[in-house]
N, C-alpha and C positions, 0 to 999 in steps of 0.2 A: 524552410525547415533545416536547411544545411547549416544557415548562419547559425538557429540555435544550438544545433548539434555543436559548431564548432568554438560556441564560445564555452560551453560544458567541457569541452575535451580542453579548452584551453584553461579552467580554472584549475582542471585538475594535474595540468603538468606541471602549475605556478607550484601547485603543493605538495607536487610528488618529493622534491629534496628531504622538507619534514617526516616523509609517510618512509622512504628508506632507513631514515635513522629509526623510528619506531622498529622498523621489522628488524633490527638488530637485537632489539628484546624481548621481540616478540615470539608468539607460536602458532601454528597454528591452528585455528578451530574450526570445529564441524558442527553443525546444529539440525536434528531432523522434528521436522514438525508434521502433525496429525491434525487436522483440524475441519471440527465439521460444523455446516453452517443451515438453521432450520431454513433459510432461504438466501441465496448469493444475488445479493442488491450491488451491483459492481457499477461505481460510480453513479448510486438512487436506482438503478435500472432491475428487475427481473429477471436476469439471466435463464435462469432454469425455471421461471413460472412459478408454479405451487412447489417444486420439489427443493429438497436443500442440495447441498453441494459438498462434496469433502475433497480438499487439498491437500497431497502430501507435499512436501518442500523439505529438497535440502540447502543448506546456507553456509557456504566455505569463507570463511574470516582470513586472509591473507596475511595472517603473522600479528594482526595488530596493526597495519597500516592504513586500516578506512579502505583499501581496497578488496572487495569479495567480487561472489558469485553465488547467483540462488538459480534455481531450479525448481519450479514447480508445475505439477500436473496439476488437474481439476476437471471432477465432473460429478454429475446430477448423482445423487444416493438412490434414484427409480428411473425405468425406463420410460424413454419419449425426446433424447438429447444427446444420444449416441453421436451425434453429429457436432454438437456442443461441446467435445471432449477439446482442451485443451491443453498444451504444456507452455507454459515459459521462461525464456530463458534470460535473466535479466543481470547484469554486471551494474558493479553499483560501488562508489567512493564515498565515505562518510567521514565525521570530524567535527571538528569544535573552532569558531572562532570567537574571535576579543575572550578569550577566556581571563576570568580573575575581574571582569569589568562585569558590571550591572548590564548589558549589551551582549553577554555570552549567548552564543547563535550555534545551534547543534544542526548540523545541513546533512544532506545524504538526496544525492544524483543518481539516479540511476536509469538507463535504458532497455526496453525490453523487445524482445522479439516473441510476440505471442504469438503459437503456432495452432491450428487447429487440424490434427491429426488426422479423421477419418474424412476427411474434405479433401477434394483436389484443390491447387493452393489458389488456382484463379476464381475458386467458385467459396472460398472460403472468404473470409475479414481479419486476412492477415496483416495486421498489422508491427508497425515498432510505435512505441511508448515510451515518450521521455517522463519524469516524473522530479521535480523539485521540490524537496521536504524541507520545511524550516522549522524551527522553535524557539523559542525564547524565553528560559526557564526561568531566569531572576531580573524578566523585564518589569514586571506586576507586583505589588503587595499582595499579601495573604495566600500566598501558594499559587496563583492562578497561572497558566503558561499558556498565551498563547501561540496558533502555531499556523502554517500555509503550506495547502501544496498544491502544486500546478500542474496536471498533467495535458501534455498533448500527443494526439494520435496521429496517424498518418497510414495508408498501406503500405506495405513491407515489398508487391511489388506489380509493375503497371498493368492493367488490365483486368485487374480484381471487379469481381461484381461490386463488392461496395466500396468503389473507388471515391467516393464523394467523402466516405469517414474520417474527416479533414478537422481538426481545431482543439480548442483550451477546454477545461475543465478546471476549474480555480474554486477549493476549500478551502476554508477559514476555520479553524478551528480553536475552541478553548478547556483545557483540562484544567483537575483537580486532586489531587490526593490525598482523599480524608485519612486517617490515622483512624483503626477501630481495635479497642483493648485486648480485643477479641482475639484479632487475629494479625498473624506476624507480618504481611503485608498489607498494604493499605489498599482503600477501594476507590478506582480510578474511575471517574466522573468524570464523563465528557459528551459535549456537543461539536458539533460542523453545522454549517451550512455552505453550501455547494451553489455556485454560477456557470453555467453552460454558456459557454463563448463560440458556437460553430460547432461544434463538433456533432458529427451524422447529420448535417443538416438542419438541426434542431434551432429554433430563435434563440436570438443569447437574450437570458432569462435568470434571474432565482428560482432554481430546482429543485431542491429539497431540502428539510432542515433534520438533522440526527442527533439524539441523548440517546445515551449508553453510560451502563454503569461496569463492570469488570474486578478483578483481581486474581491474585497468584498464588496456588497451593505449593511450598514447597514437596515433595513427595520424598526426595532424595538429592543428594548435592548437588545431583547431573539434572532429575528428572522435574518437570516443575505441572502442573496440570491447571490452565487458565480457561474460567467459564467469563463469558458474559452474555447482558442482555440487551439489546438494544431498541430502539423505535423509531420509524424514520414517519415525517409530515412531508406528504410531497403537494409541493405546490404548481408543478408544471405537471398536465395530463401525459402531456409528450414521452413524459420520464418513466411512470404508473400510472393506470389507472385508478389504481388504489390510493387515497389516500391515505390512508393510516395503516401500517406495515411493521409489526414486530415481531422480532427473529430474535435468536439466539444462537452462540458461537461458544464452542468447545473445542479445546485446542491440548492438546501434549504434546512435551518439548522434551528433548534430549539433547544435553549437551557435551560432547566430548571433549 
């Protein structure tokens, strides 16, 4: 786990030189987000059960340099998950490589410390969470972008009851952005599908597959208010019970 830690921390010294001169013109920005979920499927899984979930997060942009920091809390919208409350605290480097080439790669690193609050910390699933996001916006004809993200967990510290919460989580993703005459932004069309490699013990498997559609209401320069709906098929029971599982996400954004 260290190795990975360390080759992360070393990509991103390679590209701190470029991410300085940035913050020379850059500024700083804040971003708070609202966002509520008819159920928090967090990596195909049930979190909260039947109840939804509302996340506040704020998101500090560092000048413009791909380096920030987000903050978010999360919990169930009814009671039975008082315990479930969680905050995390995730630092996070983002950026564009081979730009101006058919190969232009939009990356974003990030690690988290997911804390669970009303838990003492050895009896909680405290974990850290690396997270590798990629895309690839003009690798495809016809608009299509595909995109990967890797995440792996681990405890955060020895002795934890679920000390075994150990491995990959690897999505595959492909978007779309129809254009509709209607309306000023376009409607974001997208699938995943998700492979559990180890992680909580689980068989490494194909877990789940997810379509989602989305888009963005401007409301005001700063304010922006994003519904979507989505539907996840799970094909590992391990993951849900449930096979067939449609939620929907509502989110307001403020930007400073």
């Amino acid at each position: 786990m260290f190795k990975k830690g360390f080759l992360a921390v070393a990509a991103v010294f390679l590209l701190f030189p470029a991410s300085l001169a940035r913050a020379q013109e850059g500024k700083l920005g804040v971003t708070l987000d609202l966002t509520y979920t008819s159920k928090w499927l967090s990596k195909g899984i049930e979190s909260y059960g039947s109840k939804g979930g509302l996340f506040k997060t704020i998101d500090i942009d560092l000048y413009g340099t791909g380096f920030g920091f987000r903050v978010t809390h999360r919990n169930a919208t009814s009671s039975g998950y008082v315990d479930n409350q969680r905050i995390d605290y995730q630092p996070y480097f983002k950026g564009l490589l081979f730009d101006g080439t058919r190969y232009l790669t939009k990356y974003d690193i990030s690690v988290a410390y997911e804390s669970y609050t009303g838990l003492d910390r050895h009896k909680a699933n405290t974990t850290y969470e690396w997270v590798y996001a990629f895309s690839w916006p003009k690798l495809l004809p016809y608009g299509l972008v595909p995109g990967y993200i890797a995440h792996y967990e681990y405890p955060a510290f020895s002795g934890e009851a679920n000390r075994k919460n150990v491995g990959w989580v690897h999505r595959f993703l492909l978007g779309y952005d129809m254009n509709v005459p209607e309306l000023k932004n376009p409607l974001k069309l997208s699938t995943e599908v998700a492979y559990y490699d180890g992680l909580a013990n689980r068989v490494s498997d194909w877990a789940y597959f997810t379509a989602g559609i989305s888009t963005k209401f401007n409301i005001t320069d700063n304010l922006s208010f994003v519904p979507g709906l989505y539907h996840q098929l799970t094909m590992d029971k391990s993951i849900s019970k449930h096979k067939d599982i449609t939620y929907t996400m509502l989110s307001m954004k403020y930007k400073f």
